[in-house]
Each structure stands twice: as structure tokens, then as C-alpha cells.
C-alpha positions as CSV (number, residue, x, y, z in Angstrom):
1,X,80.7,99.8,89.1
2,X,79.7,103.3,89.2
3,X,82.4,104.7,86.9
4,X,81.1,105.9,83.5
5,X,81.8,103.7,80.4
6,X,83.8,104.3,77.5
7,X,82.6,106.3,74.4
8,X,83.1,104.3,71.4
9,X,85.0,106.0,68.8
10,X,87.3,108.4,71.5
11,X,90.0,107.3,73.3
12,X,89.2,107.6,77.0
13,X,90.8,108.1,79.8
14,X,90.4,106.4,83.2
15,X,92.4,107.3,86.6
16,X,93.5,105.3,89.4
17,X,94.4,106.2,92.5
18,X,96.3,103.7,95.2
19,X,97.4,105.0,98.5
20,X,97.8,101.6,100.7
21,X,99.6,103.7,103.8
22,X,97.4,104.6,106.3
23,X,99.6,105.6,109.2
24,X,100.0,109.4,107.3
25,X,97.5,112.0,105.2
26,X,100.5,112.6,102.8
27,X,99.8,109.6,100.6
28,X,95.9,110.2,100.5
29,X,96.5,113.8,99.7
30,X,99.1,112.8,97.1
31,X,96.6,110.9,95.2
32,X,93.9,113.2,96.0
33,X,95.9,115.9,94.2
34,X,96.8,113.6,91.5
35,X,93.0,112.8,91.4
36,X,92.0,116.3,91.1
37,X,94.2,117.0,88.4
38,X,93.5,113.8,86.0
39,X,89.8,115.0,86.7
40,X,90.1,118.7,85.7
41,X,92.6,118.7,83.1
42,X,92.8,115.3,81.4
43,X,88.7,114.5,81.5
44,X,89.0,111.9,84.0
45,X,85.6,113.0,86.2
46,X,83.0,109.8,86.4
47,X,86.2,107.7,84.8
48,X,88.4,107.6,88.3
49,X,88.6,105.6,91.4
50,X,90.4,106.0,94.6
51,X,91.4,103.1,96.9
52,X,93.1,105.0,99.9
53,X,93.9,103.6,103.0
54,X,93.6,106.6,105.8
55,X,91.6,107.1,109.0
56,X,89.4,110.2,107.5
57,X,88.1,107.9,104.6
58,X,87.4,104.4,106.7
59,X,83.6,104.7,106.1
60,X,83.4,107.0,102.2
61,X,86.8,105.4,100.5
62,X,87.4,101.7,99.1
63,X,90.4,100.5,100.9
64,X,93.9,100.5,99.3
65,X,94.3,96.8,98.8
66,X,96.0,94.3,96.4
67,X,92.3,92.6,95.9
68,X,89.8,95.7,95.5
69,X,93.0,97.1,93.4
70,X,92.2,93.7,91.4
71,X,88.4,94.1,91.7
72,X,88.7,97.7,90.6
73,X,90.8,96.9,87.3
74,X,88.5,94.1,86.5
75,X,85.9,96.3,86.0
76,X,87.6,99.0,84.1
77,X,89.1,96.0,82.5
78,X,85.4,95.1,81.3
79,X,84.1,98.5,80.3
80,X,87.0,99.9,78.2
81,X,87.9,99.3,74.9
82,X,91.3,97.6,74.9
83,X,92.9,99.2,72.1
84,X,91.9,102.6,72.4
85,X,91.7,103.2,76.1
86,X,94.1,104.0,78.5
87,X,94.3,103.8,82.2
88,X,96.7,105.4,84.8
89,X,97.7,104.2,88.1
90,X,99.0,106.1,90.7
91,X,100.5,104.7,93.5
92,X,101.6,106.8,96.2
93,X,102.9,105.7,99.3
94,X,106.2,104.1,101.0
95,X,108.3,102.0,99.2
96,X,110.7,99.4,100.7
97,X,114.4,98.3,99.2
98,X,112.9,95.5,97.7
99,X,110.8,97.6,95.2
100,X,107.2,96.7,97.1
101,X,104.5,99.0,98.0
102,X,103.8,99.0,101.8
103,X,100.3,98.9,102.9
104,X,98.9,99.7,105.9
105,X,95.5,100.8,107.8
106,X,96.7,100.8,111.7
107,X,95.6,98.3,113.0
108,X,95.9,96.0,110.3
109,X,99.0,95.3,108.3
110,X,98.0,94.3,104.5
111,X,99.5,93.0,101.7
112,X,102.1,95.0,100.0
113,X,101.8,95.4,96.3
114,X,105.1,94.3,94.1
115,X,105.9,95.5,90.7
116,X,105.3,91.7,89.6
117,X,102.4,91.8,91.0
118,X,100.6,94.8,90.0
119,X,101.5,93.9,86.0
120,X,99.9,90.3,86.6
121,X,96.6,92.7,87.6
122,X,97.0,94.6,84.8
123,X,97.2,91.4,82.6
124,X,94.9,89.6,83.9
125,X,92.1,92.5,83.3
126,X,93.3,92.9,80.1
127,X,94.4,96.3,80.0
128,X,97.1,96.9,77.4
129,X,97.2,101.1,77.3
130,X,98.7,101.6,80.7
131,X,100.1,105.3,82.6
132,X,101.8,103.9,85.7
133,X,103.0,106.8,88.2
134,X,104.7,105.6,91.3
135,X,105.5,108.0,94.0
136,X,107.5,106.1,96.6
137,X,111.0,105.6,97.9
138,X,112.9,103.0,95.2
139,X,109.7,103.7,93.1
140,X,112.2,102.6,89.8
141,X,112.3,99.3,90.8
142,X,108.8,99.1,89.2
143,X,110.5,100.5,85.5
144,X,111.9,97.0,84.4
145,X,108.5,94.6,85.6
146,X,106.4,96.5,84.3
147,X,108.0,97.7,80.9
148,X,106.9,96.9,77.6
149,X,105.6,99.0,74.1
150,X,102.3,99.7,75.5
151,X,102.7,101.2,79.2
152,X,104.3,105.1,80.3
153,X,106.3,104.4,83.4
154,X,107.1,107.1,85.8
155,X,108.8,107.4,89.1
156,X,110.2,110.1,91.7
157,X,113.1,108.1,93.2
158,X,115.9,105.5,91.2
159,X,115.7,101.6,91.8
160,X,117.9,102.0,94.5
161,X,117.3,105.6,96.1
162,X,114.9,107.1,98.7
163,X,112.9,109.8,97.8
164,X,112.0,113.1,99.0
165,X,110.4,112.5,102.5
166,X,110.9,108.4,103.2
């Protein structure tokens, strides 16, 4: 509720950032980077949002689950305008075989976000400009759910390869 709403007449840009592993800093300093980035270059400052999961942001950082990722693009969702906006996701974290996001804050185990799953979210807020960057092992297993003439796509690893560091 506290990001900054768009500007009528520009095209903004908002930034997500999703790290839902908490047993490692890599992820939350994957999206932080990313964060950082989006902010400085691409204008994203008072338009992002991190939801990290990670023991050094328990009591200052949403946490990196399916239903605050749900709250958070409902409310970008409401405050955008849908056909001039954009919003990127970044998802950073470890991926399983079976293309789903894991998610964890030890000791909780949460649930994992699917490809299927995350474009329902995106549907259902009614965001149709969409950046989607998925840094995970068989991160391309989110390419064919998720693809249509309105959303970027990009991954580190092939459907059915590890990446660097899983």
C-alpha cells in the first residue's frame, strides 16, 4: 500500500522481487541486487516491493509467499494502468524438476510457487504488461505457462537443466 501510484500519461514501471528460500542469503541478495538495479537505472524507486524469505529480514521484509505475492499484485494490480504499465517479477531462488519454486523460512516449509500458478496471479490482478525473470534451477519450465504477446520471459537454466549453483 505504500508504493507510489502510476503517472497518467507515462508508462511506469513497477518491480517485484520474490525470494521464497530462506535457508541461504544468495536468493535475498539476488533480488536485492536485482532490486537495486530496477531502482537506479529503470526508475523503479517508490514503484518496488520485496517479499524475501531470510532470517536477517524476519521483522523489516514481507515474507516470500504465494498469498502476500497475491496480496502484493493485487494492489499493483489496482493502482496501475493496465495498458500502459508494466510490472517485473523476479523470482530468485531454487527450483525443482517439476518447474516449482521452492519456498522456505526454516522452520516452516511453505507453499511452492508453480508457473501455473503464478500466471493465475498475474490474471487475476489484471496485469497484462508483464517482465518475468526467473533465476532458479529448470527456471524454463516457466517459458511455455506463462507465454503469450504481452509478457518478456527470461530464465538462467533450460526446462530441464540445473543452473549455476543448485
Amino acid at each position: 500500500e505504500n508504493l507510489d501510484d502510476e503517472r497518467p500519461g507515462q508508462t511506469d514501471l513497477y518491480y517485484v522481487g520474490f525470494a521464497p528460500d530462506g535457508r541461504t542469503d544468495a536468493y535475498r541478495e539476488d533480488a536485492e541486487a536485482a532490486q537495486a538495479t530496477m531502482d537506479g537505472r529503470w526508475g523503479t524507486d517508490g514503484r518496488s516491493v520485496m517479499l524475501v524469505n531470510n532470517p536477517q529480514t524476519l521483522l523489516t521484509v514481507p515474507f516470500a509467499t504465494v498469498s502476500n505475492l497475491r496480496e502484493t499484485l493485487n494492489e499493483i494490480g489496482a493502482i496501475i494502468d493496465p495498458e500502459d504499465d508494466v510490472v517485473m517479477i523476479y523470482l530468485a531462488g531454487r527450483g525443482a524438476a517439476d518447474h516449482r519454486l521452492l519456498a522456505e523460512q526454516p522452520p516452516l516449509t511453505l507453499v511452492e510457487l508453480a508457473p501455473a500458478g503464478l500466471k493465475q496471479l498475474l490474471d487475476d490482478a489484471e496485469i497484462k504488461w508483464r517482465i518475468i525473470v526467473v533465476s532458479a534451477c529448470y527456471s524454463g519450465g516457466f517459458i511455455a505457462p506463462l507465454k503469450d504477446e504481452y509478457t518478456m520471459i527470461i530464465t538462467d537454466a533450460r526446462e530441464d537443466r540445473a543452473a549455476f549453483g543448485c
